[in-house]
N, C-alpha and C positions, 0 to 999 in steps of 0.2 A: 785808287788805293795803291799803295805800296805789297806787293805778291813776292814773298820768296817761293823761287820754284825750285824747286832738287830734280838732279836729271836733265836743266835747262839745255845743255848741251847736247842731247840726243834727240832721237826720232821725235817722239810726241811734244821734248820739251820743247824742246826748240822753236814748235809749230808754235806752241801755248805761247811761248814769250813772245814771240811778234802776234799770235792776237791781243793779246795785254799792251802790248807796247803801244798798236794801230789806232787801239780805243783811248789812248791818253792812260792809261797806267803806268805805273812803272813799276819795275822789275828786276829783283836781285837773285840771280841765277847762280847755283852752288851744284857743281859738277867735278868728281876727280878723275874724268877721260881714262876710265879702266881702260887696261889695255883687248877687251874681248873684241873689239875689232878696231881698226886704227884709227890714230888719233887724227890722221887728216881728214878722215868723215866726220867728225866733230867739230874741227874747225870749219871745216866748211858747212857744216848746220848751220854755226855762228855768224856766219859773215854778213848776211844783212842786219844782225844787232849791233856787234859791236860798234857801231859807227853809232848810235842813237845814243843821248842822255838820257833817256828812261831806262836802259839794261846797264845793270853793273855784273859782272862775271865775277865769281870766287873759285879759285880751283881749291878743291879740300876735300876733305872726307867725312860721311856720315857720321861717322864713330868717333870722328876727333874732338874731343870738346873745344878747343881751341879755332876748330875749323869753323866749328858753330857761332860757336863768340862772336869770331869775325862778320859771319853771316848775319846774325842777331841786332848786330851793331848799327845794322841801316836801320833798325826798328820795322821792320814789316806789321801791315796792317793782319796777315793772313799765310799762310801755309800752303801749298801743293805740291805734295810730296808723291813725283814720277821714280826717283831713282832706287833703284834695284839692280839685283844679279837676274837677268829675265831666263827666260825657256827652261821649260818641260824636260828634255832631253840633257842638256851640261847638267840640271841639278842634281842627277841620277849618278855623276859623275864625281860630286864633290858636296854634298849637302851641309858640311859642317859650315862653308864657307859662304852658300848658300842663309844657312839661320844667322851668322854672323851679321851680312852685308843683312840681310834685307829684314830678321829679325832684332839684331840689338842695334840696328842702324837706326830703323825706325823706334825704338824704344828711347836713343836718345836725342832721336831729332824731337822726339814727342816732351822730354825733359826740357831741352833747350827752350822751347815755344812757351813752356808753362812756367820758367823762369825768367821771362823774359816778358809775359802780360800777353802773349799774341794766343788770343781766345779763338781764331778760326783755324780749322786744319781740312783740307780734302786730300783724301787718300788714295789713289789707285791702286787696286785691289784688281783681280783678273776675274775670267770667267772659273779659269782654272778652281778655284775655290769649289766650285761643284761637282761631284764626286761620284761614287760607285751608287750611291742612294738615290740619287739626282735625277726627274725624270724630266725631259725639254718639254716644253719650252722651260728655262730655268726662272724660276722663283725667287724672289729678294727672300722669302719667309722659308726656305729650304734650311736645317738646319746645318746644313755641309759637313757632315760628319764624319766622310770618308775621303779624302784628297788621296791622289793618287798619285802622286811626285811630291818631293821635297819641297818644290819650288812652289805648288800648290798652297803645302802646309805650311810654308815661310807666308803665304799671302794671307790665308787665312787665321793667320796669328798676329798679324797685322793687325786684322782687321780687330780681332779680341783685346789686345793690347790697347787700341784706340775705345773701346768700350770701357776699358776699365778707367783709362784717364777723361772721360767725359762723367760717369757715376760719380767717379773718387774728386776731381777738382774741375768740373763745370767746361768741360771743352766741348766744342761746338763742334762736330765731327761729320764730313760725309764721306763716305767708303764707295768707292766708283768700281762697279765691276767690269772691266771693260773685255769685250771679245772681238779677238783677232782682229787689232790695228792694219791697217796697211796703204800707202797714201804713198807720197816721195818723202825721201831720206828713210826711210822703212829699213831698221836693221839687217845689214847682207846677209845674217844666216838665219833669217828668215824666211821661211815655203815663198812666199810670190816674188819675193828680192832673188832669194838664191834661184830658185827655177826659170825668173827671168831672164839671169845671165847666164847661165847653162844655157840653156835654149839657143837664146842670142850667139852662140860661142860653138853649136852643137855637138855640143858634149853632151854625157846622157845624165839624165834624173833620178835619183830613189828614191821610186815609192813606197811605201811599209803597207802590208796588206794587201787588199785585191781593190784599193782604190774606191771602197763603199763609206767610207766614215767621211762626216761632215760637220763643215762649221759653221760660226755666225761669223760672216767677215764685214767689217765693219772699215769705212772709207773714213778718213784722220778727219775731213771738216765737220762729219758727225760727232764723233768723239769729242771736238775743241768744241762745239755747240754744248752738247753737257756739260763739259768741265766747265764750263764760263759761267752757264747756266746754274751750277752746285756751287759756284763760288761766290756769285749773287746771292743767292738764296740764303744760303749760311750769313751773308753781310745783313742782310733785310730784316733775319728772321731770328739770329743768334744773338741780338744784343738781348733781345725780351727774353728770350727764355734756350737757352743753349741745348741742343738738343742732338742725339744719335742717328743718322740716315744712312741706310742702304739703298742706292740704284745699277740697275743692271742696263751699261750703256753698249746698245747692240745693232746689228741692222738687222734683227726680227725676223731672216730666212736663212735658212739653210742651203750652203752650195757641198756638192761630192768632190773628194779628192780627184775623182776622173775631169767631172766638170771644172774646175778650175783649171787644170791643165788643158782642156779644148780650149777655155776662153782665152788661155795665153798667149799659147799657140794660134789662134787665129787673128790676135790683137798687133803680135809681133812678127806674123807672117812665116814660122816659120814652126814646123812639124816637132812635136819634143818627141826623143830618144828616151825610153821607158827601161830604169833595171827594178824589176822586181824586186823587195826586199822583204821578209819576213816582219808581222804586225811588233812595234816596240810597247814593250812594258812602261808604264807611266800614260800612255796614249789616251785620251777622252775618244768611245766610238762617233757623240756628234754631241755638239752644241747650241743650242739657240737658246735667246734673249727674249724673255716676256717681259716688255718696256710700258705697259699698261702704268705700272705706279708712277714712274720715272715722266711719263706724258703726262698723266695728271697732275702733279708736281711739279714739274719746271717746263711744260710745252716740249718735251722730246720726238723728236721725230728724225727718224733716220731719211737723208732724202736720197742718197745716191746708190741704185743699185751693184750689186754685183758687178752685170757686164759693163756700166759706164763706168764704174770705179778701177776695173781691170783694163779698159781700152785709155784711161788719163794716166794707169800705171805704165802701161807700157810705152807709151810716149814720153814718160818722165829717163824710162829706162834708157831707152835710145837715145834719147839729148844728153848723158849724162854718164861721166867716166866713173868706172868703181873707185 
């Protein structure tokens, strides 16, 4: 099938589009290379596509309709829609711009698709969605009532917004919740990106709190397994009857902030420098992913633990220039 992906040019898209690509898909990638970190780590995401004829690149903007247009134009069979203003922390910083990008962005990529016949959309959506109410393992049937950052509430308005265009005009919708990405090309102001090269550099770390909160971190070929996985599904199962899905795409354990910092450090060889910092507001105390629905539905299974996914990151680190 034909896949427009938004966000192709960054961390996870990038991955997606060369699995799309590898399996005979093809793929038109619509990306406007914000500047929140440089645009040569973007091109160099790209550079094993551009040379393929199954990837077309579009530089443009969410919100542009004309940007859309263009994108539109190749007629995509389907939707997967990665790009956003990401983290927890910037949104606390600037939220309007935050509903902007990641709320009317998505509202009118969600317009463009439905003027243009394209009845599949998969949305990435975060863990972040679950909130002060939220008890882990997290639940698809939580009603997330209390997000705790902007960046949250921008996802989880997402994810409402996409409910309303599947009741109101028949769109076939899967909302991917995903928890803590991390793989190679992984966003530099990211915890295991940034800590890795700090470390590597030994320069010292902030940690927030006393290092007891924890996540589901979750290794990129897991993640591209689902998504590929929701994007079948929706083709197989969305002509008959177009339908609303939430899954929560996780690796189903819990690591501590202390602990991930061991595994770094002993991955990279080399002891991390610790400055304690005071716990931040917006912060989730720990996450994890009940992938129970998501397995019975589309074969999910997380294969790659914590420590191998942290010893392939740090080998990615070291072969590889910021």
């Amino acid at each position: 099938m034909r896949v427009l992906v938004t966000g192709a040019a960054g961390f996870i898209g990038s991955h997606l589009s060369e699995r799309l690509v590898a399996r005979g898909d093809e793929v038109v990638g619509l990306d406007n290379f914000d500047a929140f970190y440089p645009r040569a780590v973007k091109d160099r995401n790209l550079a094993a596509l551009l040379g393929s004829p199954r990837f077309t690149l579009i530089e443009g903007d969410l919100r542009a309709p004309d940007d859309l247009a263009r994108a539109f134009a190749h007629r995509p069979d389907a939707v997967v829609h990665l790009a956003a203003l990401a983290g927890v922390r910037p949104s606390l910083a600037d939220p309007a711009r935050y509903a902007d990008v990641n709320v009317v962005g998505t509202v009118r990529l969600t317009e463009a698709a439905r003027a243009h016949g394209v009845h599949r959309f998969v949305f990435a959506s975060s863990s972040s969605v679950y909130g002060l109410d939220s008890e882990p393992p997290f639940k698809e049937s939580d009603p997330c009532l209390r997000p705790l950052s902007p960046y949250a509430s921008t996802k989880r308005a997402g994810e409402l917004g996409l409910y309303t265009a599947h009741h109101l005009y028949g769109l076939d919708v899967t909302c991917l919740r995903f928890f803590t990405v991390y793989g190679p090309r992984q966003r530099p102001d990211l915890a295991i990106h940034k800590f890795a090269r700090l470390i590597l550099a030994g320069r010292p770390i902030e940690l927030f709190g006393d290092g007891s909160t924890s996540r589901d971190y979750t290794w990129i070929d897991d993640i591209l397994d689902g998504v590929v996985a929701a994007l079948d599904e929706a083709g197989e199962k969305g002509r008959a009857a177009p339908a609303f899905r939430v899954y929560n795409l996780g690796g189903s354990r819990t690591t501590t902030l202390l602990r991930l910092v061991e595994l770094l450090s002993d991955a990279l060889g080399k002891k991390a420098v610790v400055e304690w910092k005071p716990e931040q507001p917006g912060d989730m105390k720990r996450t994890l992913a009940d992938v129970s629905l998501v397995g019975r539905a589309l074969g999910y299974a997380p294969r790659v633990s914590i420590e191998d996914g942290i010893a392939r990151f740090a080998a990615w680190v070291k072969a590889t220039k910021t």
